[in-house]
C-alpha positions as CSV (number, residue, x, y, z in Angstrom):
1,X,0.0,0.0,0.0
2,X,1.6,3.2,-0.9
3,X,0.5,7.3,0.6
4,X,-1.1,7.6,-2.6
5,X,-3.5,4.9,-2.5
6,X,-4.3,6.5,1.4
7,X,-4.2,10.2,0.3
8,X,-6.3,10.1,-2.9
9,X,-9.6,8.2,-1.7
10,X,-9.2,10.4,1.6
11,X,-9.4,13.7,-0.5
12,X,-12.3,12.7,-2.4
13,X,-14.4,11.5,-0.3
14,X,-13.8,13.9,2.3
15,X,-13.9,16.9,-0.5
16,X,-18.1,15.2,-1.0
17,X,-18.9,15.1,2.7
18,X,-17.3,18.6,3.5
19,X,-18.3,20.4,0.6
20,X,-22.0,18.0,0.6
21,X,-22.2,19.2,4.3
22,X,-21.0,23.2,3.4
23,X,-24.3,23.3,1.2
24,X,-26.5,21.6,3.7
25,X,-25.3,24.5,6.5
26,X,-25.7,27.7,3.9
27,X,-29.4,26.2,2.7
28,X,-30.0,25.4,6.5
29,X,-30.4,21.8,6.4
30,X,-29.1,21.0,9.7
31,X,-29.0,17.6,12.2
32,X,-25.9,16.4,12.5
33,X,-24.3,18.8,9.5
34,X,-22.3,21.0,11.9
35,X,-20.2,18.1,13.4
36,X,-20.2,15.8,10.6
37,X,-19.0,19.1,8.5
38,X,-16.0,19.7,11.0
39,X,-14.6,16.5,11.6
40,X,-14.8,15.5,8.3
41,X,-13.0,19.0,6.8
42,X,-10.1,17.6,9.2
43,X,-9.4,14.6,7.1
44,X,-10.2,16.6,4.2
45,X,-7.2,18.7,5.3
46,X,-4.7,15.2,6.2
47,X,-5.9,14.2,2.6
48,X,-4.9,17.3,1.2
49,X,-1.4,17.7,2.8
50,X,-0.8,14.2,2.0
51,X,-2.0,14.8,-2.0
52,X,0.4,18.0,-2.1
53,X,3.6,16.1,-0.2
54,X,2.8,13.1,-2.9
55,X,2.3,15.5,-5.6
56,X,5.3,18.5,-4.3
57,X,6.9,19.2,-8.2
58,X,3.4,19.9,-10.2
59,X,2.1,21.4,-7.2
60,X,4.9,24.4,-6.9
61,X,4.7,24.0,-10.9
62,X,1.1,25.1,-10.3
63,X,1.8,27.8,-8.1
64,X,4.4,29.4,-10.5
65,X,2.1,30.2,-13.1
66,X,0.2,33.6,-12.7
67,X,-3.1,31.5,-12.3
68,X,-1.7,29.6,-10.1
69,X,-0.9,32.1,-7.9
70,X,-3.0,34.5,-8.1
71,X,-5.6,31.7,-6.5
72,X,-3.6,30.7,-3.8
73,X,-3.3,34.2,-2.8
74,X,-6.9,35.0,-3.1
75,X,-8.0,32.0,-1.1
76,X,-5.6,32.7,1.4
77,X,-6.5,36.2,2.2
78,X,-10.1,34.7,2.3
79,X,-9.3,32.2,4.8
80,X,-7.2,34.9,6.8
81,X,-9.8,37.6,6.6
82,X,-13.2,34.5,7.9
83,X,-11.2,35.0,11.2
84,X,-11.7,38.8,11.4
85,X,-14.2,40.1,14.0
86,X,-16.8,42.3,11.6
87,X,-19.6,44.6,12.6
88,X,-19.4,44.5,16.1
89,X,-18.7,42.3,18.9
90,X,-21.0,39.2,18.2
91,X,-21.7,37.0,21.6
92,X,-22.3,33.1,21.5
93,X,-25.7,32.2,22.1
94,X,-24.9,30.1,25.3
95,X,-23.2,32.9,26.4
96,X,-26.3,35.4,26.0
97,X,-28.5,32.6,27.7
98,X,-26.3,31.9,30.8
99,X,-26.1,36.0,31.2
100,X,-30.2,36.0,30.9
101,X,-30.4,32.8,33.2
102,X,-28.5,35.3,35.7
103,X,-30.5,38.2,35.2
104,X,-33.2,35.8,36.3
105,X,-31.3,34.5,39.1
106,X,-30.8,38.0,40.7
107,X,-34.3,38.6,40.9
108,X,-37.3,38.1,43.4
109,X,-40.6,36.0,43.0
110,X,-42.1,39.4,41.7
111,X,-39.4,39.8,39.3
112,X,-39.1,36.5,37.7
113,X,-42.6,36.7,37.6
114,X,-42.4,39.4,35.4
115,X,-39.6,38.2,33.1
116,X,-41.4,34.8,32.9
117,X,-45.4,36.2,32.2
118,X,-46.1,34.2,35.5
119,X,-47.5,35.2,38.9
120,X,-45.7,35.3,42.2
121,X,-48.4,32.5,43.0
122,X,-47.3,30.4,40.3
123,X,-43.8,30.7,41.1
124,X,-44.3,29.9,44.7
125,X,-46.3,26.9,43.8
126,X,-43.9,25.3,41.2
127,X,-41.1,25.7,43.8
128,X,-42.7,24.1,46.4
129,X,-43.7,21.1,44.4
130,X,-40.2,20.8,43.8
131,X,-39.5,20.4,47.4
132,X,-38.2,24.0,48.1
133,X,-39.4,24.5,51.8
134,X,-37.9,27.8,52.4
135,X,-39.4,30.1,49.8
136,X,-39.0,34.3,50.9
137,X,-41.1,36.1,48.3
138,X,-38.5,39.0,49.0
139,X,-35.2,36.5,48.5
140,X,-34.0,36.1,44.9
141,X,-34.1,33.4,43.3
142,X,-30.7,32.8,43.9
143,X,-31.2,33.3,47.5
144,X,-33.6,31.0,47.7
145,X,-31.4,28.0,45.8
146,X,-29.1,28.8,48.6
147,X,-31.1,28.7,51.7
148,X,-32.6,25.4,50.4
149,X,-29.0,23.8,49.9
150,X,-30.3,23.4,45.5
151,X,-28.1,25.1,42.8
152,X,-29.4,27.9,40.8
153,X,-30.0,26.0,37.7
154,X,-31.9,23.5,39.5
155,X,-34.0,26.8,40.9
156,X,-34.4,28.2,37.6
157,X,-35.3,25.1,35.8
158,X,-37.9,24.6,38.7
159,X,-39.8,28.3,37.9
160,X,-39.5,28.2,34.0
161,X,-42.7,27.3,32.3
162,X,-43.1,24.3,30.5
163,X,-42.3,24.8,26.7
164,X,-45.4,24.6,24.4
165,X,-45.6,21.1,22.2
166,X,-43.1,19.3,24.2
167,X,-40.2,20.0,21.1
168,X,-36.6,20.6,22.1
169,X,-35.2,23.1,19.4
């Protein structure tokens, strides 16, 4: 078995998943596109390294000729510039929900109420069926997690309402 009977299957079929996948993510296809796409654009890479060290001499013939060139310049500056920050500082989604889970957190039964288009009574109720026995409607909710020994996500999860049609988006 020689590199080039490894690197040349590799490429290709990792060139069809990753650019397969690619389409599936810009057309918004998704289940397991996202994972399958970046795992698989690693051995597309490995391929690819291995098809240039197998193929070195037409390769830098390649890159000699103004074509050549020109398109390995252009897709690098491409590559470079995906990795620049543009309009603005941009926050990762967990990110934003963990700060809004704390927002939450820091607030009383009246508050969350508020936030969560529930009453205080609601609140109350949902936290003592989940066996919160010290429940201050003045405490936050944080507060409360702590003087009944639970952590705050258990707290939060305990208040949220129940999400419409059971789905998990």
């Amino acid at each position: 078995m020689t590199l080039r009977t490894i690197a040349t299957p590799l490429t290709i079929g990792s060139f069809i998943v990753v650019c397969l996948t690619g389409l599936f993510m810009l057309f918004g296809i998704r289940g397991l596109t996202g994972p399958v796409h970046e795992v698989t654009s690693i051995l597309f890479v490995v391929g690819s390294i291995l098809h240039i060290v197998i193929n070195w001499k037409p390769t830098l013939n390649h890159l000699k000729k103004p074509l050549g060139a020109t398109l390995a310049i252009v897709f690098t500056l491409i590559s470079v510039a995906s990795v620049i920050p543009m309009g603005g500082k941009r926050q990762n989604p967990k990110q934003v929900l963990g700060q809004a889970g704390e927002v939450i957190l820091d607030q009383n039964l009246q508050g969350a109420a508020v936030i969560t288009k529930q009453s205080e009574q609601e609140l109350m109720g949902k936290l003592i069926q989940a066996g919160f026995k010290a429940v201050d409607s003045k405490a936050t909710l944080r507060e409360i997690a702590k003087a009944n020994g639970q952590t705050s996500l258990v707290t939060l999860a305990a208040i949220l309402p129940a999400k419409a049609g059971g789905s998990h988006e």
